[in-house]
MDAnalysis code that builds the backbone (N, CA, C; Angstrom):
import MDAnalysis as mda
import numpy as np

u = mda.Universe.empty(210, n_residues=70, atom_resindex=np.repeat(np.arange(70), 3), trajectory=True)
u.add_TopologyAttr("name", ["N", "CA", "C"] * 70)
u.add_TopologyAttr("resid", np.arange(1, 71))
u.add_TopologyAttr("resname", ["UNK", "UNK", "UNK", "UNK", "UNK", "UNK", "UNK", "UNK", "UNK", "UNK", "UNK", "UNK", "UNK", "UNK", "UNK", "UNK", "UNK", "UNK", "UNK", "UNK", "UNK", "UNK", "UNK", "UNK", "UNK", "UNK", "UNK", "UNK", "UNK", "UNK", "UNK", "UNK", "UNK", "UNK", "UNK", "UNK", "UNK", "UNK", "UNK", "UNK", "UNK", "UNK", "UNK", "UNK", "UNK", "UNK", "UNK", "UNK", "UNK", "UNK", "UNK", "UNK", "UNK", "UNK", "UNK", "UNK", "UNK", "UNK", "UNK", "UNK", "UNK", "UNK", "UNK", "UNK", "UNK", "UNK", "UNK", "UNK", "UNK", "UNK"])
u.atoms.positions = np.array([
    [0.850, -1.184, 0.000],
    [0.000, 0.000, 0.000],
    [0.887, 1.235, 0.000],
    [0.551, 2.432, -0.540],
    [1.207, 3.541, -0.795],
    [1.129, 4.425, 0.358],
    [2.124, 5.147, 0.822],
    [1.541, 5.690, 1.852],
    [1.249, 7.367, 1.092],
    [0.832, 8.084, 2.196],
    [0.437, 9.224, 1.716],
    [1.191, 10.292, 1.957],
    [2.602, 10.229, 2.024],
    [3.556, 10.902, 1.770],
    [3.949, 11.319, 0.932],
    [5.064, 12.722, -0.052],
    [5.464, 12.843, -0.711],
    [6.608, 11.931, -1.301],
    [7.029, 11.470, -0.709],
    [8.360, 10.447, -1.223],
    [7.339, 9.193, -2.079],
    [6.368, 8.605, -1.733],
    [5.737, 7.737, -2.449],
    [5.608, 8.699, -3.878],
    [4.901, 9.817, -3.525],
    [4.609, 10.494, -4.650],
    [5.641, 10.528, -5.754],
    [6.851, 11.144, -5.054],
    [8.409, 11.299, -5.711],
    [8.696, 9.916, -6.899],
    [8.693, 8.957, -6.051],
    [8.861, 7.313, -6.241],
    [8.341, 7.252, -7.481],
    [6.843, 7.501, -7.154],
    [6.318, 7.059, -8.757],
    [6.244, 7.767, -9.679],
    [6.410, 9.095, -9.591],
    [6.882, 9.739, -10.813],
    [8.088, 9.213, -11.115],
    [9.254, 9.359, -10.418],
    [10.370, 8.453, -11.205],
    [10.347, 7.161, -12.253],
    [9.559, 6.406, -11.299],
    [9.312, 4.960, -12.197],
    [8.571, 5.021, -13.207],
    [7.322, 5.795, -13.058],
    [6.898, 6.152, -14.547],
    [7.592, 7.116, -15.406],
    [8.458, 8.190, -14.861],
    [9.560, 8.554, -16.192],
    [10.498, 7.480, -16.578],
    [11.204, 6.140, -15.719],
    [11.757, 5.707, -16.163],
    [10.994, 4.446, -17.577],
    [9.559, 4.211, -16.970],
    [9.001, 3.203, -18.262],
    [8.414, 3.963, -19.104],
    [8.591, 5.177, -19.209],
    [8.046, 5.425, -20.752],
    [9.471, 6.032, -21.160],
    [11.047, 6.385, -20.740],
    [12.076, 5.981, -21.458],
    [12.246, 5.047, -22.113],
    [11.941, 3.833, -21.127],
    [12.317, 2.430, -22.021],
    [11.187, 2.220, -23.111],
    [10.033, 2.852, -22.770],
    [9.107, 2.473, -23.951],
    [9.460, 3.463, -25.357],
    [9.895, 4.144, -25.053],
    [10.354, 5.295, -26.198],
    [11.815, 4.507, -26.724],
    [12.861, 3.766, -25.627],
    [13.744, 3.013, -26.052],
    [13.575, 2.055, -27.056],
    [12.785, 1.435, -26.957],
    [12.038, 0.094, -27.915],
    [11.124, 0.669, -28.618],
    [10.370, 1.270, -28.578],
    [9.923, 1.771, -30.012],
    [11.148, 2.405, -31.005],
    [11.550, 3.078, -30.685],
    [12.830, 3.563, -31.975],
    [13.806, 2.023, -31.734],
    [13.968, 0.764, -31.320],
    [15.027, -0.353, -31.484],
    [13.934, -0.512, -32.663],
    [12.683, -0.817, -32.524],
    [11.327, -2.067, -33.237],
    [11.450, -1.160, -34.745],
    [11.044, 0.502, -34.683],
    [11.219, 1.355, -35.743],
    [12.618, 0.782, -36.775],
    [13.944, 0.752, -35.875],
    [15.149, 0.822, -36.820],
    [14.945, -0.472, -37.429],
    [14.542, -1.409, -36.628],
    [14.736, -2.743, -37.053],
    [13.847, -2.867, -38.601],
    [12.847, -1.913, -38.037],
    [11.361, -2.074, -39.370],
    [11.993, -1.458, -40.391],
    [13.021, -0.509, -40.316],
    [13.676, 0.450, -41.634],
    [13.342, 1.784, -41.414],
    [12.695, 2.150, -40.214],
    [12.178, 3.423, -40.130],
    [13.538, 4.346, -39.849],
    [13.546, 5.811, -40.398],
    [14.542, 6.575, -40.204],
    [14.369, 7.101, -38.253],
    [15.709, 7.319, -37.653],
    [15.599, 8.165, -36.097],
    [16.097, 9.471, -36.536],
    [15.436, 10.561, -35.291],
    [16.303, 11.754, -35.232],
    [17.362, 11.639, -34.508],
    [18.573, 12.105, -35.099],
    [20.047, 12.546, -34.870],
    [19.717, 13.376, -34.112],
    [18.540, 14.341, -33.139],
    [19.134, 14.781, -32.055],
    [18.459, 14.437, -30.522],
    [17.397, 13.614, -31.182],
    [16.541, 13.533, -29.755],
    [17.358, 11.870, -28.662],
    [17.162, 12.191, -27.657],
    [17.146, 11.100, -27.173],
    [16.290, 10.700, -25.766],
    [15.718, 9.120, -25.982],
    [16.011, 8.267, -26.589],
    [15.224, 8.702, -28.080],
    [16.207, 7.755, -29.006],
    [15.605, 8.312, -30.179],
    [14.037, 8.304, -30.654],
    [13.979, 9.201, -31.325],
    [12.663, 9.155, -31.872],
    [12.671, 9.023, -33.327],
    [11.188, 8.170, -33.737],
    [11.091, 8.465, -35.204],
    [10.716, 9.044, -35.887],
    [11.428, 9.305, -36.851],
    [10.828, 10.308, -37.875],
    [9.878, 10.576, -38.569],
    [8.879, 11.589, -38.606],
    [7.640, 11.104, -39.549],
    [7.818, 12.123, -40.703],
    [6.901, 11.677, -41.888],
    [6.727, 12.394, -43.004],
    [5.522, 13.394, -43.269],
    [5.914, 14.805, -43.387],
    [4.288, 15.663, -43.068],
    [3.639, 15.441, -44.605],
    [2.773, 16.241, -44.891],
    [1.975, 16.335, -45.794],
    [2.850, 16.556, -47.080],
    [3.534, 17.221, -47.059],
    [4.114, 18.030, -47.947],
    [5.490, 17.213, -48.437],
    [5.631, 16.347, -47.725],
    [6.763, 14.803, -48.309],
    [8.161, 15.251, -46.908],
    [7.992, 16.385, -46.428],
    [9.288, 16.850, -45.864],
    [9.429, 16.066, -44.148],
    [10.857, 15.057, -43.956],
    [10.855, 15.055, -42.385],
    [10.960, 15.668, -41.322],
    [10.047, 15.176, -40.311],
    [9.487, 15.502, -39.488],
    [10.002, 15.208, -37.828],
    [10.637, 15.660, -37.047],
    [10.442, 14.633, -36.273],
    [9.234, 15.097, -35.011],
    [8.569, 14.271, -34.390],
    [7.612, 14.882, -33.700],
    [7.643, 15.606, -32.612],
    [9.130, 15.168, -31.899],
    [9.243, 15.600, -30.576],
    [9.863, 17.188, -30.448],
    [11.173, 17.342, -31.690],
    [12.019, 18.792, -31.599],
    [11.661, 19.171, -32.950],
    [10.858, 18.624, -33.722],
    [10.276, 19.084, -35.174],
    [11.645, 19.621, -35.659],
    [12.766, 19.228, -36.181],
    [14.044, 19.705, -36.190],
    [14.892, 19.261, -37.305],
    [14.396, 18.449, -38.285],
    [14.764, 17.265, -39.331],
    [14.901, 18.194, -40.346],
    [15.841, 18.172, -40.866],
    [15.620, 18.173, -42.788],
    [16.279, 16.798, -43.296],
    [15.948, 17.181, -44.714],
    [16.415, 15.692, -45.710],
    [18.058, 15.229, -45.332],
    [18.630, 16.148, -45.327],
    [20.029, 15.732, -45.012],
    [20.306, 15.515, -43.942],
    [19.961, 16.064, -42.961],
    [20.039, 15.299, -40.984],
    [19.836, 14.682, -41.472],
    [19.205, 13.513, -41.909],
    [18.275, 11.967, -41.613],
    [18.797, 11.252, -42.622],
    [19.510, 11.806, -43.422],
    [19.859, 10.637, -44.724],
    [21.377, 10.208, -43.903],
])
């Protein structure tokens, strides 16, 4: 049971920043593996998406052009 202290509080914010690192970790491993391009500046990496207009994207620092990523 949790108690109703701040340190519990503390606790689980940590552990949930640390599993959605690792989930952001393994999605960009599962992405590279699939052929998907990462951004060169985020970390853990993220993938790149393609906007409307054909140009990359990345979602998190929106920061990509064609040549970062190639």
């Amino acid at each position: 049971m949790l108690s109703a202290t701040g340190d519990a509080a503390a606790g689980l914010g940590k552990f949930l920043c640390e599993v959605e690192n690792d989930l952001r970790i393994a999605k960009a491993t599962l992405g590279g593996e699939l052929g998907f391009s990462w951004c060169p500046r985020c970390w853990p990496p993220e993938l790149i998406a393609t906007d409307l207009d054909g140009q990359l994207n990345c979602p998190v620092c929106g920061q990509v052009s064609y040549e970062q990523a190639a």
